[in-house]
N, C-alpha and C positions, 0 to 999 in steps of 0.2 A: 618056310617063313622068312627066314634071315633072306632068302635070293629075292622074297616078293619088296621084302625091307630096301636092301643095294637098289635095288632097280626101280622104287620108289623117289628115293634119294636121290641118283642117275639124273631122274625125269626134272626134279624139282631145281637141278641145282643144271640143269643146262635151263629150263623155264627161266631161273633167274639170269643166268645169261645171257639169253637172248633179250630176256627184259633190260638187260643194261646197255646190249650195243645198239637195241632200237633208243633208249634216253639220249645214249653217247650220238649215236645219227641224229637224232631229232637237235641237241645242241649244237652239233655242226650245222647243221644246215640252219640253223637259227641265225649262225653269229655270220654266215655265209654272205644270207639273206640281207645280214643289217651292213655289214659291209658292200654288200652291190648297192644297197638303196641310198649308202652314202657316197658311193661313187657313181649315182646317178644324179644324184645331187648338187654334188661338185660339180659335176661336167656341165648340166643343166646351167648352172649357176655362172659357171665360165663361160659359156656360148652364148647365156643372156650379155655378160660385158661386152665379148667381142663384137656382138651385135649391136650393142650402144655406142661403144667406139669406132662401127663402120659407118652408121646411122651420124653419130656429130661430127667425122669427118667426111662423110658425104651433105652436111651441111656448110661445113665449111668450105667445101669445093665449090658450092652453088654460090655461096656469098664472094666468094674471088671471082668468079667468072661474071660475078652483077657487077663488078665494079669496072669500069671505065680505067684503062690507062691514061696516067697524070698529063701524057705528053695528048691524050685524045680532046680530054676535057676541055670545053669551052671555058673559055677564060670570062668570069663571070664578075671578077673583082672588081671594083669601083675605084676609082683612083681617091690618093688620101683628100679627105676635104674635112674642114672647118664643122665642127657641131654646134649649132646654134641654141640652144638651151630655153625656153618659156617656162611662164610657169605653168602653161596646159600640158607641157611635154616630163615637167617636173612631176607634176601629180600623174603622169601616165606610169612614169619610171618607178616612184616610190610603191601603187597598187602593183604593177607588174612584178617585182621583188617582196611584198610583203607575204607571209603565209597565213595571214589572221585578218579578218577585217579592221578597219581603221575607222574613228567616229572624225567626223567631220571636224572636231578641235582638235586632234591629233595632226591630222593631213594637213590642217592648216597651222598650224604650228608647224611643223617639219615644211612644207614651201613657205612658209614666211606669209601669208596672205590670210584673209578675213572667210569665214567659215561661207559667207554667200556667194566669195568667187569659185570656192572649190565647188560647191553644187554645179554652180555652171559649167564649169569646167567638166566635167564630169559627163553632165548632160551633150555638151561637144563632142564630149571622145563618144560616149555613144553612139551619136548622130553620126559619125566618122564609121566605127565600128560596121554601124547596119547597113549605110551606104555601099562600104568595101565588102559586104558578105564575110565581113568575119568570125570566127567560130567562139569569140567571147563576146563579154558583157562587161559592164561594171555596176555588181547586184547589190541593194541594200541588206545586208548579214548582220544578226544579232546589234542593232544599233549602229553599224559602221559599215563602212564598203570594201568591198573586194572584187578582186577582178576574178570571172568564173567562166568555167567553157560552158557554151548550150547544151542544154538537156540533149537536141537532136542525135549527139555525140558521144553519148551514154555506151551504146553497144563498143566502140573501137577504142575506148577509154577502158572498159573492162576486160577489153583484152590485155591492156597495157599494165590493169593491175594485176591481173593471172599471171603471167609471165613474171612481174618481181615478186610475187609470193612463188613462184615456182621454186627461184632463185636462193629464197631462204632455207636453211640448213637447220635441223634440229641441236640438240647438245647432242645425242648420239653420234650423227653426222659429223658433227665437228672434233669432236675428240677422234673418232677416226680418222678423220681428213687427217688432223693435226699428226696423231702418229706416223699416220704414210709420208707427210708429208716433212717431218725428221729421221724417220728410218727409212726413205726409200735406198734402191730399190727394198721392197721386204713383202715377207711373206704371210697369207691370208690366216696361218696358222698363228704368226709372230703377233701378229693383231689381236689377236680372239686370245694368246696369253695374257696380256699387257690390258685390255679391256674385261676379258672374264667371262665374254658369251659372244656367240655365235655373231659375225659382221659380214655375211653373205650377203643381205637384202639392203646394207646399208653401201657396200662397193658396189654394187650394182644402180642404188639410186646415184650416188656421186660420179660413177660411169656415165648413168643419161646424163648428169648434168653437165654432163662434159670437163670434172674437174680432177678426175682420177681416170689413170689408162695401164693396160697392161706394158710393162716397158721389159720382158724374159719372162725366162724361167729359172728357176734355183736347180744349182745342181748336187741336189739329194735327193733320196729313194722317192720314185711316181712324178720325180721333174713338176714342183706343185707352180702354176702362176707366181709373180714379181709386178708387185703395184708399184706407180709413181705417179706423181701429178703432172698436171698440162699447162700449158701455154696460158689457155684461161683460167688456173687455176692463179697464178701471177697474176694476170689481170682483174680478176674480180678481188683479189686483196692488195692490190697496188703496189705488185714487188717485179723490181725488175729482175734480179734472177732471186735460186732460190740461196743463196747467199746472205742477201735480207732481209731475212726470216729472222725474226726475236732470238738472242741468243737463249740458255734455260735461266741462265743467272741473274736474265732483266724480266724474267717471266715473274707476275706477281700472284699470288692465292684469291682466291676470290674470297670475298670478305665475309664471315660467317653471318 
């Protein structure tokens, strides 16, 4: 009885063993698992940049090679002359700059004239307008006039407004810019400290926009990517270098 006992015992307590190195395996290969899928991720993630940063400097090669050297260009300037001023050319200029319709005693008040010259006036530049196939108008707007493009011109207008909506940047977006763009070169890791959550999907939009590029690599353990900003990244916020940049100390809190 005692030998059928031991060799009961034996059986149960290698059972449990092997019950533990299949757990022990099964965890390894878990955390294995979640580490590849994070460095498939990563890579994924870096291959989409680089791919954005080949893609907006193979636009930018296409926009140098559209341009004409200075020394090619036709000289198309007009020599200085005299501008002669009316008041039809006056009322073209004040519609042409205004962003709001204007009522007829506004306009005439601003040129200096009587509310029945400006209608004519008006009706001129039209006549001027449709004769030359021009792509505006001067429309009657909520009570007052403005100068408007044609309807016909709707499709190439809408592209024009896609593209600066493209161009806007969320809060997410910009707090990230803004860090890379004081800690550059820095790392994808330093970012996601400093913010608190994952900033893969947001380097990669700022990538196509062409406003962040990979500028290295860091050198510590897996050599992770080094962001920095570009050329247009200056241009679209009007700095000549990044020098420019708001110091922290003129930086103010947004107002609760």
């Amino acid at each position: 009885m005692q030998e059928d006992q031991d060799v009961q015992e034996t059986v149960e307590a290698q059972e449990v063993h092997q019950e533990q190195d299949v757990l022990e395996a099964e965890e390894v290969q878990e955390e294995q698992d979640v580490l590849e899928a994070e460095e498939v991720q990563e890579a994924q993630e870096e291959q989409d940049i680089i791919e954005a940063e080949e893609v907006h400097e193979a636009q930018g090669v296409r926009d140098d090679e559209s341009q004409i050297p200075d020394e090619e260009q036709p000289d198309v300037s007009e020599p200085d002359q005299e501008i002669t001023t009316t008041v039809e050319s006056v009322v073209e200029a004040v519609l042409f700059a205004s962003d709001e319709s204007l009522t007829e005693g506004r306009l005439a008040k601003i040129v200096e004239t009587s509310a029945k010259q400006v209608r004519q006036h008006i009706k001129n530049l039209n006549d001027k307008y449709q004769a030359n196939n021009n792509a505006f108008r001067i429309e009657q707007i909520a009570g007052g006039y403005q100068m408007l493009t044609l309807s016909p011109y709707n499709h190439w207008l809408k592209k024009l407004l896609r593209i600066r909506s493209d161009t806007k940047l969320s809060p997410a977006a910009m707090e990230t810019l803004a860090i890379i763009a004081y800690k550059q070169p820095v790392m994808r890791a330093d970012i996601e400290a400093i913010r608190g959550v994952a900033v893969g999907e947001v380097i990669r939009s700022l990538s196509y926009k062409g406003l962040v590029k990979i500028v290295g690599r860091a050198e510590v353990l897996g050599r992770p990517m080094l962001y920095g900003t570009t050329k247009k990244f200056l241009e679209v916020f009007g700095l000549n270098t990044l020098k420019d940049l708001p110091k922290a100390q003129e930086l103010k809190e947004p107002s609760s």
